[in-house]
N, C-alpha and C positions, 0 to 999 in steps of 0.2 A: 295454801295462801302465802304468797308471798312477805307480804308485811308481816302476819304473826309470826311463820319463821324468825325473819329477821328479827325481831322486837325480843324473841324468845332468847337469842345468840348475843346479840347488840344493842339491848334497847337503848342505850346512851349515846352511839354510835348515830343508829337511825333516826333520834329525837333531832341531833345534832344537823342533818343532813335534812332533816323534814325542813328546820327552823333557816339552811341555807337555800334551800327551794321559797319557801313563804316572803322571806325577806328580799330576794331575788328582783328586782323592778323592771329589768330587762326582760323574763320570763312572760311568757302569755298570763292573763289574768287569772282563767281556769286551770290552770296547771299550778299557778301560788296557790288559789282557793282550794285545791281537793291536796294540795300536800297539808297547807292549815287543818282542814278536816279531819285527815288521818293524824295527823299530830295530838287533834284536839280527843279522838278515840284513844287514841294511842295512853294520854294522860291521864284517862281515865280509869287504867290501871293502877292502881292504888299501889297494889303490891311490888311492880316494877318501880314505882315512881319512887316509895320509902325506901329500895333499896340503892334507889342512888348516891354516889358521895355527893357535899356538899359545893365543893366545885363547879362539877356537872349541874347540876339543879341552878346556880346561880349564874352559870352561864345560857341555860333555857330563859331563865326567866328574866335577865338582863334584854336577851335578843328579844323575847315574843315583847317588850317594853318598846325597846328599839324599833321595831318594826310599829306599832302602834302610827296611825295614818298615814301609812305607805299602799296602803291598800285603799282602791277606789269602789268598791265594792260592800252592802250592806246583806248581812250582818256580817262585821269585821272576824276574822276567825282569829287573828293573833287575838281580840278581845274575848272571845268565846274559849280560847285556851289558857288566858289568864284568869277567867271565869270555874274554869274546870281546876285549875292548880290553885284558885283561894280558897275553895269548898275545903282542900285537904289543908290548905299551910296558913290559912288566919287565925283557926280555932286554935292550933298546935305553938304559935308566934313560928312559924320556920317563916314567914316573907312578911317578918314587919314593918317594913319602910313600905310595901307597897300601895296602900290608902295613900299615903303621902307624897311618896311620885307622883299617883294619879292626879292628887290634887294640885300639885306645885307645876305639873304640864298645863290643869286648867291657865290657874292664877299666872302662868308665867308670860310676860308681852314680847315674851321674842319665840315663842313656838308658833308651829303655821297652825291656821284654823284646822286642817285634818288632823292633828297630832291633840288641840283642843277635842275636839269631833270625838274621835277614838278615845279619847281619854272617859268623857263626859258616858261614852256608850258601856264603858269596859265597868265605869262604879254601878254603871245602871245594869248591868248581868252580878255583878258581883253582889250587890243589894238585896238582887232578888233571889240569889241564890244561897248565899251562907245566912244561917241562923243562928248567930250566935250575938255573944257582947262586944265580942270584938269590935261591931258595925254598930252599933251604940256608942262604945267610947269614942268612937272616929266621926261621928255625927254631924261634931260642932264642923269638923275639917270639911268633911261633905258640903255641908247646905252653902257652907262661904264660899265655897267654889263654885256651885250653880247657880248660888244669887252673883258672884263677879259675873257672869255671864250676862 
C-alpha cells in the first residue's frame, strides 16, 4: 500500500502534500475529497502525529484552518481533519487558540458565508467528538458564536 509506505518513510512529508492537494481549488472536487480523507486517516495515527516537531504540526493545522470553506462539498473533510487532530491536541492544550479561530471566523463580518459554514460545521464535529473540560470552558465562546448567527 502505497500511502502506508510512504506515511511510514515521510509522514510529515506526505501530510504536507495531502494538505497541498485538499487545499488545491483548481483540482477536480473528488481528488481534494479522497486526499482530505487519507489525510484525515492518515491523522488518526496517534503515534506519527506525537512524533511530529512542532513546526510541522502548526503548519498542518494552520493549512487544514486555511482551507476551511474552500470546499463545496459536505461533510467538509479539512473539518473532519481538524475534528481528528482536536480529539488529540485539546485535552493535551498543544492547539489552544483553535476554539477561538473557530469562533472569531463565525463572529468575523468580513469572512465569506463558506469559511462561516465550515467553521460553524468544524465546532460541531469537534463538540461531539472530544470529551473533555476543555469544551466546557470554551462554552461561553461557542454559544455567542451560534447565537451571532
Amino acid at each position: 500500500n502505497f500511502i502506508s509506505d510512504i506515511s511510514e518513510r515521510n509522514y510529515s512529508w506526505l501530510l504536507q502534500a495531502l494538505l497541498s492537494i485538499l487545499s488545491n481549488q483548481t483540482l477536480l472536487a473528488s481528488i481534494r475529497q479522497q486526499a482530505g480523507l487519507q489525510m484525515k486517516n492518515l491523522l488518526n495515527r496517534n503515534s506519527f502525529w506525537s512524533s511530529l516537531d512542532k513546526s510541522s504540526k502548526g503548519f498542518i493545522e494552520k493549512g487544514l484552518l486555511d482551507t476551511l470553506g474552500c470546499e463545496q462539498w459536505r461533510p467538509s473533510t479539512a473539518a473532519l481533519c481538524i475534528q481528528t487532530l482536536a480529539v488529540t491536541e485539546l485535552p493535551t492544550n498543544e492547539w489552544p487558540d483553535l476554539l477561538q479561530v473557530l469562533v472569531e471566523n463565525i463572529i468575523s463580518q468580513t469572512k465569506p458565508d463558506s469559511v462561516i459554514g465550515a467553521s460553524i460545521e468544524t465546532i460541531g464535529y469537534i463538540c461531539s467528538a472530544v470529551q473533555h473540560p476543555c469544551i466546557e470552558e470554551s462554552i461561553n465562546q461557542i454559544l455567542t458564536a451560534i447565537m451571532f448567527c
